[in-house]
N, C-alpha and C positions, 0 to 999 in steps of 0.2 A: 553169588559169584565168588567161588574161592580164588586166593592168587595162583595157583597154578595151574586155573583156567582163563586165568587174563591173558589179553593177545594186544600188546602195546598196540601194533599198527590198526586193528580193526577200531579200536576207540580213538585216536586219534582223524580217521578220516569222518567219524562219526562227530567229533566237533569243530572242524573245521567246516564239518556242512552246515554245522549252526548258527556258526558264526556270520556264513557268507547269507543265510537267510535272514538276518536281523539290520545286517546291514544295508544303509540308507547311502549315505556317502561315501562308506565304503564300497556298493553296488560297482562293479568291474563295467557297467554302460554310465559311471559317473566318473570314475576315475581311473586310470591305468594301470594296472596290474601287471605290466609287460618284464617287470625283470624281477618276479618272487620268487621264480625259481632258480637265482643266483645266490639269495642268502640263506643262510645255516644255523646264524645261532646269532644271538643280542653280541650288537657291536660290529655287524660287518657294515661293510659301504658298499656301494655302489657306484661304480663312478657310469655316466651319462653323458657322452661327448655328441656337441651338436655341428653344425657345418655352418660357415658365416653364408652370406647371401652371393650370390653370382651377380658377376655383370656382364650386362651386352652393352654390346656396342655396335654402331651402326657400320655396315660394311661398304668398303669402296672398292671398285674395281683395279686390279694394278696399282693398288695401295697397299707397302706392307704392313700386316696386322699389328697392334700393339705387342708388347711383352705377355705371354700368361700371365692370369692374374693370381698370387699364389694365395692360396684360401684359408682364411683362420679360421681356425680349431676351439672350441670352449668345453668344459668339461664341468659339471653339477655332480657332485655328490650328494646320495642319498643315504641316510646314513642312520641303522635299525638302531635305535636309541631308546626305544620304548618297551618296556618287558612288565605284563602282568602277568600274576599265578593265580591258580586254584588250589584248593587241599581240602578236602570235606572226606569225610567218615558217615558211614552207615552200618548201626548198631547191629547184629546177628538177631536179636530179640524184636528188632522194630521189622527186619525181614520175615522173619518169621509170622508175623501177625499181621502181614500188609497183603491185600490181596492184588497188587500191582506190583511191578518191578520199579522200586525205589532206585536204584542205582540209574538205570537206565533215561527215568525223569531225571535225576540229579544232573547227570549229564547234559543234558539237554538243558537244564538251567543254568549250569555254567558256562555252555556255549552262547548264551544269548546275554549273560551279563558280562562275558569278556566283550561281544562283541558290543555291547551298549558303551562302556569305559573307550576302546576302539574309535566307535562313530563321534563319541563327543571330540577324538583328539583330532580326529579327520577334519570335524568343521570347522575346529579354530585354525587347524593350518590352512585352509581353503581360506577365510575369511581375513586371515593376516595376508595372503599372497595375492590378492588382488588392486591390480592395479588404481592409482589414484584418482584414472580418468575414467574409470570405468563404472565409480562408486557415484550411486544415486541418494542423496542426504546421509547421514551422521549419527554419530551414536550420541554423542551428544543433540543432535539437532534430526531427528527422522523426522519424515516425511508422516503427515497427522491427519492426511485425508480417504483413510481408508474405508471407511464406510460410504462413501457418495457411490452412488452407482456408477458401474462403468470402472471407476477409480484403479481398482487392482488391474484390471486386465491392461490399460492406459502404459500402466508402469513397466507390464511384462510386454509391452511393443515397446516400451522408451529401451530397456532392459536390450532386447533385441537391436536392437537399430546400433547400439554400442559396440554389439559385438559382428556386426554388420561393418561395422568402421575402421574394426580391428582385424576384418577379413577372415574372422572365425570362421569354419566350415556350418552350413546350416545344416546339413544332415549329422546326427545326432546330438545335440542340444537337447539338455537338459534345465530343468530348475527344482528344486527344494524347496517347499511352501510349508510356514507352521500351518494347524487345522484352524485359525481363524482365517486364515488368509483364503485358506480353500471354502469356508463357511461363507465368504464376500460372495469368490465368484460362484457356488452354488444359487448365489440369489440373484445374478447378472444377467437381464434377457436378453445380454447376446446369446448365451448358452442355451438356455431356458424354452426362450418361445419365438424360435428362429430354426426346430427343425422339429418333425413329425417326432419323435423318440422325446421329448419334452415329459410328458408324464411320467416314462419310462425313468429318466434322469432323477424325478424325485423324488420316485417311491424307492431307487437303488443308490441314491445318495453318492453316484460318482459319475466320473467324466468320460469316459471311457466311449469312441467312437462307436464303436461296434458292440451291441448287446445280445448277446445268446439268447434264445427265445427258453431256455432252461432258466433263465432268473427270473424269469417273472412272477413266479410264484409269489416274492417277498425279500427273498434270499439276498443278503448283500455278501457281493466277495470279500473276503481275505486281504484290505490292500495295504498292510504294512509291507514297506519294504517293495510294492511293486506298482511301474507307471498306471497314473491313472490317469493318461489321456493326453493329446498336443495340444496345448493352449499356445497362439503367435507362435511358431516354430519351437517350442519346449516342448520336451514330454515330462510327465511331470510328475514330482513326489512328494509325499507329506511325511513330516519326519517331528517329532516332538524334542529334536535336537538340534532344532535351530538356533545358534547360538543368540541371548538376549540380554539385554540388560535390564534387571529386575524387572521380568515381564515388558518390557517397552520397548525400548529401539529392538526389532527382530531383525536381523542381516540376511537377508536372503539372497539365495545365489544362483545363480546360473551360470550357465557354461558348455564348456565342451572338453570329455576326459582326456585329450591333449594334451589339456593344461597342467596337470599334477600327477606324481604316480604315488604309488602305495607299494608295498610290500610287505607280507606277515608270512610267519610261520609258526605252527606248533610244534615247537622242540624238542618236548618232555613230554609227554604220558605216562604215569607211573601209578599199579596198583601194589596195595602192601598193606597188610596184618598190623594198626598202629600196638605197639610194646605191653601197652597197659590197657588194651582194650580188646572185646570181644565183636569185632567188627571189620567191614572191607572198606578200605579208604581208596580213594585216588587223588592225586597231585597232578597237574600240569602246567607246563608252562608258554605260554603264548609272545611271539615280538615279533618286530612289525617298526613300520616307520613310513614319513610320507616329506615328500618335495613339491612344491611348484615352480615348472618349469619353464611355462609360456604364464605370466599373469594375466596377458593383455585377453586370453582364453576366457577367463572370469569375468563375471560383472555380479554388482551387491547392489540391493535393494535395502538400507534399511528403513523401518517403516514399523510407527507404534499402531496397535491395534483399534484404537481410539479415535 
């Protein structure tokens, strides 16, 4: 690829597609995406105004009504704070002797460890913005009965019933499970030996209601990054960035994208001939930023694996 065959915009939609496929918590069915096509460049806001609650009142006949009731106004900013870049080179001589398009993987691996740095900042802002009453044991103090049968699943109905109280909408609910957690309820017979697909479940090692009769061969799908399955009203995902304390307290979350939005943009694209070198480089630069806006949305599990 010479620079005067680079086409900024074609590479830039090429890793924003990367991006969106690595993402766990960033996933647009986890969290709100509703205003990224308001920001431009690292430093903008977003402001987010919401409406206070309405009141009724009860009506009486030849009674006159109260006063309107005049309605407050709130406003959350959002506000893109967060900027990583890339910049890698690829030597003319290692083109030359590769029999694959090097630039092309390169790409593709920058979209997927922008988006990894990304997902990790997503969980902590999820995991800070949850409400007090919503959180099931401590980071200090988690919850240590994960292994008893039954146990995980218990907690993803306790989990639910919270956000049941908080009048969460139960059509789409989510959760994010580390792979021990999903390793429990693999071995759960509620799941297991409670419906004709039971063998099916553990020769393809996922949850997934409905199985194609093409997988049976052996074949397991693809499921980073994509539901694998409704457990108690969640659909659910495993993500190896759940936030933890040195392996132990794991905070797991649920929710519903309501609760938080996100927004990112890729700003910068840029190839170019670096000065002292015989090679095609590219730079870019990626920002982005995330709120929680309803906490009472969220609920956290945390819980040592042990």
């Amino acid at each position: 690829m010479s620079v005067a065959n680079f086409i900024p915009q074609i590479w830039a939609d090429q890793l924003l597609l990367n991006i969106h496929k690595a993402h766990v918590y960033g996933n647009p069915q986890v969290v709100n995406t509703d205003y990224e096509g308001d920001i431009k460049d690292f430093g903008d806001t977003v402001r987010i105004s919401s409406i206070g609650t309405v009141t009724v009142s009860a009506y009486t006949r030849n009674t006159d009504m109260a006063a309107p009731q005049v309605l407050e106004s709130a406003q959350t900013i959002l506000s893109i704070d967060q900027a990583q870049y890339f910049n890698f080179a690829v030597d003319d001589l290692d083109k030359a002797q590769a029999n694959v398009n090097i630039m092309e993987g390169a790409m593709a691996e920058a979209g997927y460890a922008v988006a990894d740095v990304a997902d990790q900042y997503l969980a902590g802002i999820a995991v800070a913005g949850v409400a007090s009453a919503n959180t099931i044991g401590s980071v200090a103090s988690p919850e240590t009965n994960m292994a008893t049968a039954s146990v995980p699943y218990g907690y993803l109905v306790q989990m639910a019933q919270l956000l049941d109280q908080s009048s969460v909408p139960q059509e789409g609910r989510w959760a994010i499970i580390p792979p021990w957690f999903y390793a429990y309820i693999r071995k759960d017979p509620n799941f297991l030996h409670s419906t004709e697909l039971a063998d099916i479940l553990l020769r393809l090692g996922r949850l997934g209601p409905a199985i194609d009769t093409a997988d049976l061969g052996g074949l397991e799908a693809e499921m980073a990054g994509k539901p694998m399955g409704q457990i108690a009203g969640f659909t659910i995902y495993m993500s190896n960035n759940v936030p933890n304390s040195s392996g132990t307290s794991y905070q797991i979350l649920g929710g519903h994208k309501m609760a938080w939005s996100y927004a990112q943009q890729v700003v910068k694209v840029e190839g170019y001939r670096p000065q002292y070198r015989f090679a095609d480089a590219v730079k870019g630069l990626h920002v982005y930023g995330s709120k929680v806006t309803r906490p009472q949305a969220l609920v956290e599990l945390v819980a040592n694996p042990t």
